[in-house]
C-alpha positions in Angstrom: 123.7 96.6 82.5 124.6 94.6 86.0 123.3 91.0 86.4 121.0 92.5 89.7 119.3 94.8 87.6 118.3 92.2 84.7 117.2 90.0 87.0 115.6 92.8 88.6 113.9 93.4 85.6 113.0 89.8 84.9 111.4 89.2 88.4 109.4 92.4 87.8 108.1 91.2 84.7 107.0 87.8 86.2 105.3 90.0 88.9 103.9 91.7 85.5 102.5 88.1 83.5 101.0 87.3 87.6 99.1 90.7 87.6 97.8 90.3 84.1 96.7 86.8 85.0 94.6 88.3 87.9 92.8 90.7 85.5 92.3 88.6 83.0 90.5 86.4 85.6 88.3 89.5 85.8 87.2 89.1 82.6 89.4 92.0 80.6 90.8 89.4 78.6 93.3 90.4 76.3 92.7 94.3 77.8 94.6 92.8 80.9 97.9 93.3 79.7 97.9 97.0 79.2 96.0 97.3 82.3 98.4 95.4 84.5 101.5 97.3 82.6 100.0 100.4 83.9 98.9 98.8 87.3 102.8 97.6 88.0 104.5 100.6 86.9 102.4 102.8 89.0 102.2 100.5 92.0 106.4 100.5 91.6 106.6 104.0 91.4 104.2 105.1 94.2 105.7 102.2 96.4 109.1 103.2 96.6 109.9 105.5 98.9 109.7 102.1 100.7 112.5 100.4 99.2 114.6 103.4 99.6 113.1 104.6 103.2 111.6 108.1 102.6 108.9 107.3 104.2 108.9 111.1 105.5 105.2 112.0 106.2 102.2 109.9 106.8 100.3 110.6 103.2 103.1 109.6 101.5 104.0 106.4 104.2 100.4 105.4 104.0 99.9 105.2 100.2 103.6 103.4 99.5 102.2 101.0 102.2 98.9 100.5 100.6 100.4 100.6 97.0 103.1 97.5 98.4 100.1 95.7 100.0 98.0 95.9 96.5 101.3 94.6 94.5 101.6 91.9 96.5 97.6 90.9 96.7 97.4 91.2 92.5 100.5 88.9 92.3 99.4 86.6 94.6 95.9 86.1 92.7 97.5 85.9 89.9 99.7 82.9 90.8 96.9 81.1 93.2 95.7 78.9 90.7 99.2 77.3 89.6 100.0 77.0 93.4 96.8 74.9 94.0 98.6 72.2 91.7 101.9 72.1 94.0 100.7 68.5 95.0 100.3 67.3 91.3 104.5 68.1 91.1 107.0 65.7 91.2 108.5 67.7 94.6 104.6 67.5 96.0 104.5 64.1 95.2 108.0 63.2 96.7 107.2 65.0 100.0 103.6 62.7 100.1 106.0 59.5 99.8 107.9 60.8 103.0 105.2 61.3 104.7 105.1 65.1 104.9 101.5 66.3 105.0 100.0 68.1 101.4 100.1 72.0 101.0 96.2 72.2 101.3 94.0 75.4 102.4 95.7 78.1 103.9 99.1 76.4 103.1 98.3 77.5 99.3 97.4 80.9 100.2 101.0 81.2 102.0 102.6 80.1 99.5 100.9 82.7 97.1 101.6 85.0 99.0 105.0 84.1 99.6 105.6 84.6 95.7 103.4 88.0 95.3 105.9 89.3 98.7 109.0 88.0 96.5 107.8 89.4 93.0 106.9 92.8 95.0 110.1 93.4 96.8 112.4 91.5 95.1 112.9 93.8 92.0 113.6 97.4 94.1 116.4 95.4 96.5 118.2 94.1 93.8 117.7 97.3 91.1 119.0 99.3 94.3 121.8 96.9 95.0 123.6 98.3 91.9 123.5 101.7 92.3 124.7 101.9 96.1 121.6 102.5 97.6 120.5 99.3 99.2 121.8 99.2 103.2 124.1 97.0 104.5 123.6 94.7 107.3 
């Protein structure tokens, strides 16, 4: 298997643990798991005419859209609470003693959703990267 596809595969499980996290905040507990590995194999499925533009009518452009846009909201949740501790790191803590302001507020919802965008995207570029399909330029 190429490197871009395990990696792939290891940024789509990380987008899986961040999904899980958010429904287990919901109160599914250990039920979150199954319920997330179902949630982020559909959401990848029905979000990829996307990744490899076929979007070709508006049904199917508006639910890839709105299946992307739901990845990216469950992964963000799921990571919120770890990004809220950014200033407790040694790199928060080293950009305090410069003087660069703290990641407060809407900072730490950027930054979540920064990661949710990655884990989202990231997997479908590089699985495609491998098997010719990903555009140059």
């Amino acid at each position: 298997m190429a490197a871009n596809r395990v990696v792939a595969g290891l940024i789509w499980i990380s987008g899986l643990g961040t999904t899980s996290m958010f429904f287990w905040q919901l109160g599914m507990r250990w039920f979150s798991i199954p319920v997330a590995i179902i949630t982020q194999a559909a959401l990848t499925r029905l979000q990829s005419p996307i990744w490899s533009a076929k979007l070709k009518n508006l049904m199917i452009s508006l639910v890839a859209i709105f299946s992307l846009i739901m990845d990216v909201m469950f992964n963000s949740a799921g990571v919120y609470e770890f990004v809220l501790r950014f200033n407790e790191t040694n790199l928060g803590g080293m950009l305090v003693e410069q003087g660069i302001p703290v990641v407060s507020g809407l900072g730490f919802l950027v930054i979540s959703m920064i990661i949710g965008i990655f884990q989202a995207g990231a997997p479908e570029i590089l699985w495609n990267m491998d098997s010719g399909t990903s555009k140059k330029g």
